[in-house]
C-alpha positions, 0 to 999 in steps of 0.5 A, a space after each residue: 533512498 527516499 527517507 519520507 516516512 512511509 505509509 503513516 509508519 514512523 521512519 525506520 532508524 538503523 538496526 538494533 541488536 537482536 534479541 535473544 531467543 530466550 530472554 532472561 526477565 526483563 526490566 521495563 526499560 528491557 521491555 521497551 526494548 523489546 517493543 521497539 525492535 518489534 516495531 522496527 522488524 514490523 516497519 522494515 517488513 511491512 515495507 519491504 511487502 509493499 514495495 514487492 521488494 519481498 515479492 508476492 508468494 515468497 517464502 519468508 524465513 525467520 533467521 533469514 530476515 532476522 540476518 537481512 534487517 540485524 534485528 533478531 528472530 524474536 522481534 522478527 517473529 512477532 512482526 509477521 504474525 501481526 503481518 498475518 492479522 494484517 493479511 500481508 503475510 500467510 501462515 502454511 502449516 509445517 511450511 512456515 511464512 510466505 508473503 501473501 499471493 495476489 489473485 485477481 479476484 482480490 484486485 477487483 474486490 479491492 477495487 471494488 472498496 475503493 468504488 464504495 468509499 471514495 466518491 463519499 468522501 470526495 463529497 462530504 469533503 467538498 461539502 464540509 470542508 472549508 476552502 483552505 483544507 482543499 487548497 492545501 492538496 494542490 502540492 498532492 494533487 501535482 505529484 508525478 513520478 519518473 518512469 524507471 526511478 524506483 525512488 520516484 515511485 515510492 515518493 508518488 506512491 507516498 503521495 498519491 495515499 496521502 492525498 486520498 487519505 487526506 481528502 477523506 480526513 477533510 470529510 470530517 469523518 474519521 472512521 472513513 479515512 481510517 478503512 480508506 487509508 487501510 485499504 489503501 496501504 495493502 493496494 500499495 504493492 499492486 500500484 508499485 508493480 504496475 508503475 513499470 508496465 507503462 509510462 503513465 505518469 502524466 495520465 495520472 497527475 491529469 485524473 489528480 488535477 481534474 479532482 482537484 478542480 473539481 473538489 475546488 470549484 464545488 462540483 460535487 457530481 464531476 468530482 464523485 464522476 471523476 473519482 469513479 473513472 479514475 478508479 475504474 482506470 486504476 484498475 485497468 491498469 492494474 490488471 493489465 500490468 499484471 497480465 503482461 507479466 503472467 504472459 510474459 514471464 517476469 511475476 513473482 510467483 504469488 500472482 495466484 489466478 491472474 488469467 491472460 483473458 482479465 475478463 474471465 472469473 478468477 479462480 479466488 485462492 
């Protein structure tokens, strides 16, 4: 499996003993243990929602995933409530945790924070930051994946974050690149369950190259023109991947309001 770190999260080590439910008082060092498998529970779920390998709308049990990652209930406990602040995870009364649904609504909105900041960003980037700073997002710029490779997709899922994130990061504005790179980390698991649809490897490594050619020779209206088509594509894509596996049988069960017809006002959940 691909060992890059993931999302900006640090890379998950090997399970550590779980904790007990009702811990003695602890030591600093105790504590720091207890934060550190905090942390790992988080990162593994996190992870695991991003990648769909816990899929939209499942039913999340504490012994269970304390079983699944060795880490232990308590550490466990406390990384899907600040998955529930995050809004990865929901809390159902007397029904415990599930992994958050996907509504079409929520796609569009989304999508529709992508069309407010990035066309900014790519045009502050282009008019602060120096010319080696856009260079060094040719590699990002390139990346591709195969279809069918489930590690090919996490590493193109890496990369393309990374390479929005970083163009907003070159803008110089700091607070953009942090809304930028959150909504762009909870999108994740919508790009991860529409790489399989279809083959659309080489379309995308072409909307990445024109950007860069863009940001590259100072064209500020093409880039803001190119990022907003790109976007808009993304989202077609999207919403056509998820469709097809409505109608066709194979969606998790949280695909909550994704109606066959895309055009159609979803029921928001």
């Amino acid at each position: 499996m691909y060992h890059k770190p993931y999302y900006g999260l640090p890379q998950i080590s090997q399970p550590s003993e779980g904790l007990p439910l009702s811990p003695a008082p602890r030591s600093p060092s105790d504590a720091r243990s207890s934060r550190s498998g905090t942390d790992e529970a988080y990162e593994s779920l996190k992870r695991r929602i991003l990648l769909c390998e816990l899929a939209p709308g499942e039913e999340l049990r504490e012994a269970a995933l304390a079983e699944s990652t060795g880490i232990g209930r308590t550490p466990v406990r406390e990384a899907l409530r600040r998955l529930v602040q995050e809004g990865f995870v929901d809390v159902r009364p007397r029904q415990g945790y599930r992994v958050s649904p996907i509504t079409l609504g929520s796609v569009h909105d989304v999508f529709e924070l992508r069309l407010l900041l990035e066309p900014a960003a790519v045009e502050l980037a282009i008019q602060r930051a120096p010319r080696e700073a856009i260079t060094a997002l040719h590699d990002l710029a390139h990346a591709q994946y195969v279809h069918g490779d489930q590690e090919s997709y996490e590493r193109f899922i890496v990369d393309n974050l990374d390479l929005h994130v970083r163009i907003a990061e070159i803008s110089g504005n700091q607070r953009l690149a942090h809304m930028l790179r959150n909504l762009l980390e909870e999108m994740q698991r919508l790009f991860f369950l529409s790489l399989d649809a279809r083959d659309s490897s080489i379309e995308q490594m072409h909307e990445h190259h024109e950007l860069y050619d863009a940001m590259l020779a100072g064209d500020v209206e093409s880039a803001r023109r190119i990022v907003v088509e790109q976007i808009e594509q993304s989202r077609q894509r999207v919403i056509d991947a998820l469709v097809t596996r409505v109608v066709g049988g194979t969606a998790p069960p949280g695909l909550a309001g994704v109606s066959a017809d895309p055009r159609r006002p979803a029921t928001r959940s």
